[in-house]
ZAMARGU-4260 file (C-alpha; in steps of 0.2 Angstrom, whole numbers, plus 5000, padded with zeros to 4 digits):
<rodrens>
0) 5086/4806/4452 | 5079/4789/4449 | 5064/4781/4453 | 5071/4771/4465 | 5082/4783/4474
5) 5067/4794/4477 | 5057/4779/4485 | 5073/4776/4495 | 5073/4793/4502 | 5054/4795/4507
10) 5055/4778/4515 | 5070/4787/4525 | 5060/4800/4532 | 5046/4791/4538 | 5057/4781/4546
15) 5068/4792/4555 | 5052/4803/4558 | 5043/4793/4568 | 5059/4788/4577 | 5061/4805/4582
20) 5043/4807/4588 | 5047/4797/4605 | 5056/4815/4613 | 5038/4820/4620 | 5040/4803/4630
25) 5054/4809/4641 | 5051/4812/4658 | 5044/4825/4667 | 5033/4827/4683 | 5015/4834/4681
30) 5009/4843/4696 | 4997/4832/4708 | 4979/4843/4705 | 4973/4847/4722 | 4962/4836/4733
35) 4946/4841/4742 | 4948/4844/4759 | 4930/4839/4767 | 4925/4853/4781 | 4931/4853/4797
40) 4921/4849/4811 | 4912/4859/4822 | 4899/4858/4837 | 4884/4849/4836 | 4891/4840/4819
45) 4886/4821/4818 | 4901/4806/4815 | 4898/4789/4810 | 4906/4774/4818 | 4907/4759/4807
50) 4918/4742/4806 | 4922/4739/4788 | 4937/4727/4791 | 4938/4713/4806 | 4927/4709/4820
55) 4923/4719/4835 | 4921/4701/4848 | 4917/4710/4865 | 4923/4727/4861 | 4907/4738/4863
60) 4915/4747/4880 | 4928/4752/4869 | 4916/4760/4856 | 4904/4766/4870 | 4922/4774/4874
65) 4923/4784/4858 | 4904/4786/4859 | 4909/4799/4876 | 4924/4806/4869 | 4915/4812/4853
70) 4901/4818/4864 | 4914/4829/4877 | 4919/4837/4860 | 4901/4844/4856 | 4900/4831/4846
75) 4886/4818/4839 | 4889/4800/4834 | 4878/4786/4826 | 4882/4766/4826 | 4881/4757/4810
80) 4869/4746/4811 | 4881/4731/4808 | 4896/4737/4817 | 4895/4721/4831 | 4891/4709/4820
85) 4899/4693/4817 | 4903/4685/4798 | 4920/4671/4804 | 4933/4685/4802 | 4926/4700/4800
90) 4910/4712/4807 | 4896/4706/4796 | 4896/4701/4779 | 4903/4713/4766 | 4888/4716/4761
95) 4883/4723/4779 | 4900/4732/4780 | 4899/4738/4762 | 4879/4743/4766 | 4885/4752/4786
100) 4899/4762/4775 | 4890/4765/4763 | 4877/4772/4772 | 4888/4785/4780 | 4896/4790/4764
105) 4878/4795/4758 | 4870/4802/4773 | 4871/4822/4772 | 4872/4824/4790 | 4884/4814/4794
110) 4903/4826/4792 | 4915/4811/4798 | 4916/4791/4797 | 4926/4785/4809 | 4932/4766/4808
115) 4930/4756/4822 | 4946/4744/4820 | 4957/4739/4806 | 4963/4719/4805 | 4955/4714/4790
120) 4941/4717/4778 | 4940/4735/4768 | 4948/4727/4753 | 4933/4714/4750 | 4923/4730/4749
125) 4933/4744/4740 | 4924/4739/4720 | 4908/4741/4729 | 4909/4758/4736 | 4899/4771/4725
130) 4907/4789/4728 | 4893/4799/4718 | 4883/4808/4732 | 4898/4808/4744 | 4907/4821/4729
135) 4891/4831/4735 | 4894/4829/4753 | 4911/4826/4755 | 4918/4821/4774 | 4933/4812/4782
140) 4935/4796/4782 | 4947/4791/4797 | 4957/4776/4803 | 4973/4768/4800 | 4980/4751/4799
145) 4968/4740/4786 | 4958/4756/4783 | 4975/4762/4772 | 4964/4753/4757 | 4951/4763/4761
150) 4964/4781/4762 | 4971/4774/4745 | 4953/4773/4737 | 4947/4794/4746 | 4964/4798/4738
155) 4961/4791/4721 | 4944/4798/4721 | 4951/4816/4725 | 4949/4817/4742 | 4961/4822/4757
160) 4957/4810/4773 | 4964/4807/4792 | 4976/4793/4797 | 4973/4793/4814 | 4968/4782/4831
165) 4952/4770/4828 | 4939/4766/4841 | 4949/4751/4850 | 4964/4761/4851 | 4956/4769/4867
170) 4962/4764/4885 | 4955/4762/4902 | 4965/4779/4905 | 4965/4791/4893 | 4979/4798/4897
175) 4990/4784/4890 | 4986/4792/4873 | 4984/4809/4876 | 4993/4815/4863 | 4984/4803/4852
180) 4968/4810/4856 | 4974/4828/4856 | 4980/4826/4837 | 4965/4818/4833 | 4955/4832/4838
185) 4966/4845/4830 | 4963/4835/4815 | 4945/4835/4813 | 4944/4852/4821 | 4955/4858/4809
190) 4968/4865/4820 | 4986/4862/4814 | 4996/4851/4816 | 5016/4850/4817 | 5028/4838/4821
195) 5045/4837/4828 | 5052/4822/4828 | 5067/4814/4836 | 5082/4813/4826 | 5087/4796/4818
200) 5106/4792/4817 | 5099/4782/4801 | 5088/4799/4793 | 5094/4805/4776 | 5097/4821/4776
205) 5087/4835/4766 | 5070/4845/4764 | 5054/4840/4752 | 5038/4846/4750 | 5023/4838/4742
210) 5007/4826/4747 | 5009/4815/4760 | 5002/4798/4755 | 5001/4780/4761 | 5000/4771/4777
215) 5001/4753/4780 | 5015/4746/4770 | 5008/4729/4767 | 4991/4736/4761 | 5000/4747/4750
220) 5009/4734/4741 | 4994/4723/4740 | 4985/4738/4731 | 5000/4737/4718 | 4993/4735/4700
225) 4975/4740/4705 | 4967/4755/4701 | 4967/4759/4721 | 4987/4761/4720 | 4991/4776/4723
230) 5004/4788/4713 | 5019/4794/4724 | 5025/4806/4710 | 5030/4823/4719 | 5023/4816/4735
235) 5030/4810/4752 | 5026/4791/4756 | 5021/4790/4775 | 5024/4771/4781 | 5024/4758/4796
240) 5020/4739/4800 | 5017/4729/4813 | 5021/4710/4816 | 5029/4706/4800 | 5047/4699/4796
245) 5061/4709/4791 | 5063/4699/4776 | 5045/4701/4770 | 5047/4721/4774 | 5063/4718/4762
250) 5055/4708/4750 | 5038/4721/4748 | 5049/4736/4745 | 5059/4726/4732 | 5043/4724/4724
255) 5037/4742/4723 | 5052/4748/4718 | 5053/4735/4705 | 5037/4742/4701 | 5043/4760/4701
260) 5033/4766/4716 | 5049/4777/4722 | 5056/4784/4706 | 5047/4803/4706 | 5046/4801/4727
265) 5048/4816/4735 | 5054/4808/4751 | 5050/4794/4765 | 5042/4796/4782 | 5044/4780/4789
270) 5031/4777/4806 | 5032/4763/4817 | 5039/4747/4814 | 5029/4737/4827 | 5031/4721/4836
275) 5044/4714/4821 | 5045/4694/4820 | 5060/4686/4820 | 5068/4672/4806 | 5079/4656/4811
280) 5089/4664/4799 | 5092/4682/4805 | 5092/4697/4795 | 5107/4704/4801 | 5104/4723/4802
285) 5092/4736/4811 | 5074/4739/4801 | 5079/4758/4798 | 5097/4750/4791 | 5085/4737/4780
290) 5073/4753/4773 | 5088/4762/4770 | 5100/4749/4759 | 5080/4746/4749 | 5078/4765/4744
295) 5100/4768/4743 | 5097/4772/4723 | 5087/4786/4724 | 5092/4803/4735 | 5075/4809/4744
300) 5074/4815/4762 | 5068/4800/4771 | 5064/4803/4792 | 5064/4789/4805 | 5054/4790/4822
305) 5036/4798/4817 | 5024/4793/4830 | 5009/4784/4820 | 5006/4769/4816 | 5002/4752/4827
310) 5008/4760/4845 | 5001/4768/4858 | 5006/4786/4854 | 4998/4787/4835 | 4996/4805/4830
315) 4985/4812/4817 | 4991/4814/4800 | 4979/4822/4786 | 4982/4812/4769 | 4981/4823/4754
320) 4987/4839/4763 | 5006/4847/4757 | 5017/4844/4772 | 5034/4853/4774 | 5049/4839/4781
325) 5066/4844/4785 | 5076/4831/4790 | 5089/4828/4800 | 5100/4817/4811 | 5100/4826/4828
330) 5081/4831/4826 | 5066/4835/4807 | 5051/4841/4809 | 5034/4840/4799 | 5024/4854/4796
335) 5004/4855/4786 | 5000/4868/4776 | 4983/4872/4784
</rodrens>
């Protein structure tokens, strides 16, 4: 054999071996590792109230409000020192809401921090967080809405939290959200929790189990690219919006699944889809049919009608936990692994 044939034939196998080295690249789903779950309340346990996002103009009866309820429960609360503060927008600087929130990430007492309102703000704020004693002292951080980013960030960090009614989503009468309130409570009490929901013409059929994730869907597609995005691989995607257009629903789904954000879902929970604004040029078809036609190349469960989001009738919902969904058209339910 010549010189040259030999050379040829070495050159070969390098070749062809590192092309076949790529196999190890193929697909396959690693298991999510396991969140901590922060303790579940019990009497004489401390919650703090802060306002990391927009500003709280003339709502300290609503706070005094959440003040009461927390106290009927056995339950203590403190005031963030900066929580009725004023900064144009938002309730304080970020650095007041960062140093509040902060605060009651580090205080050892403290077994909740519950957000006052959502609108805007926890994003300016989410860099400058520091998780180190709160892996010591862990506890649940709760809200919705704008306080998604703030899920996403718990999440990422290894931590289950509670989507869940906020300070100004209290009435004059309390039993306009009673079963708001009551799911609240089961949450942080740690009672569980299970959901039947009303069927959806629109559901796709089908069970899945994994992590429920998400929230807000405009926050989650602002977090895309960011180390606060969250990975849906496994898991079940809970979302819901309130005043946007269909087309810009349409357009932010296009995105994420441009993005991949769908391709190892397990399945869709879609909440509330609240006080949708309306085009010149109109869409043309029903949100549900909109959410549909975005997700029609992938085969997961996906459940209409779950009560949460920006209505009045909000149920709890622990981020991070394995939830059980069987959906179907006449009727699905949701089910946490307590």
């Amino acid at each position: 054999m010549s010189k040259i044939t030999i050379l040829f034939s070495l050159c070969c196998l390098l070749f062809f071996g590192e092309k076949e080295q790529p196999q190890v690249h193929e697909s396959k789903k690693i298991k999510p590792k396991t969140l901590i779950q922060p303790p579940y309340l019990k009497a004489g346990d401390t919650v703090a109230i802060v306002a990391p996002s927009g500003i709280l103009k003339n709502r300290q009866k609503e706070v005094q409000q959440a003040v009461d309820l927390l106290k009927n429960w056995g339950l203590h609360a403190i005031v963030g020192e900066h929580v009725f503060s004023q900064d144009n927008h938002f309730a304080g600087t970020d650095a007041q809401r960062c140093e509040d929130f902060q605060k009651a990430m580090d205080n050892p007492t403290v077994s909740a921090i519950w957000c006052a309102r959502g609108g805007y703000g926890t994003v300016r704020i989410l860099d400058k967080l520091d998780f180190t004693n709160f892996r010591e002292n862990a506890k649940w951080l709760i809200g919705y809405s704008d306080i998604t980013a703030l899920h996403n960030q718990f999440h990422n960090e290894g931590f289950e939290s509670i989507h869940a009614l906020m300070c100004t989503s209290l009435t004059d009468d309390l039993n306009d959200i009673s079963e708001s309130i009551e799911t609240f409570r089961k949450a942080i009490f740690g009672e569980p929790l299970t959901y039947t929901l009303e069927g959806s013409k629109y559901n796709r059929v089908g069970t899945a189990s994994g992590e429920l994730v998400g929230g807000n869907l405009t926050m989650l597609h602002t977090m895309l690219g960011s180390k606060t995005s969250i990975d849906t691989s496994g898991k079940i995607l809970f979302i819901e919006e309130i005043g946007e257009y269909k087309y810009h629903i349409d357009r932010m789904l296009q995105s994420m699944k441009r993005a991949g954000y769908f391709d190892e879902c397990a399945g869709v929970l879609v909440g509330d889809m609240s006080k949708l604004r309306k085009n010149t040029t109109l869409w043309g078809s029903s949100i549900e049919q909109l959410i549909l036609d975005a997700l029609s190349e992938y085969d997961f469960p996906i459940a209409f009608n779950m009560p949460a989001g920006h209505e009045k009738d909000n149920r709890a919902m622990i981020l991070g936990r394995t939830i059980e969904m069987k959906v179907g058209k006449e009727q699905s339910t949701v089910v946490f692994e307590e």
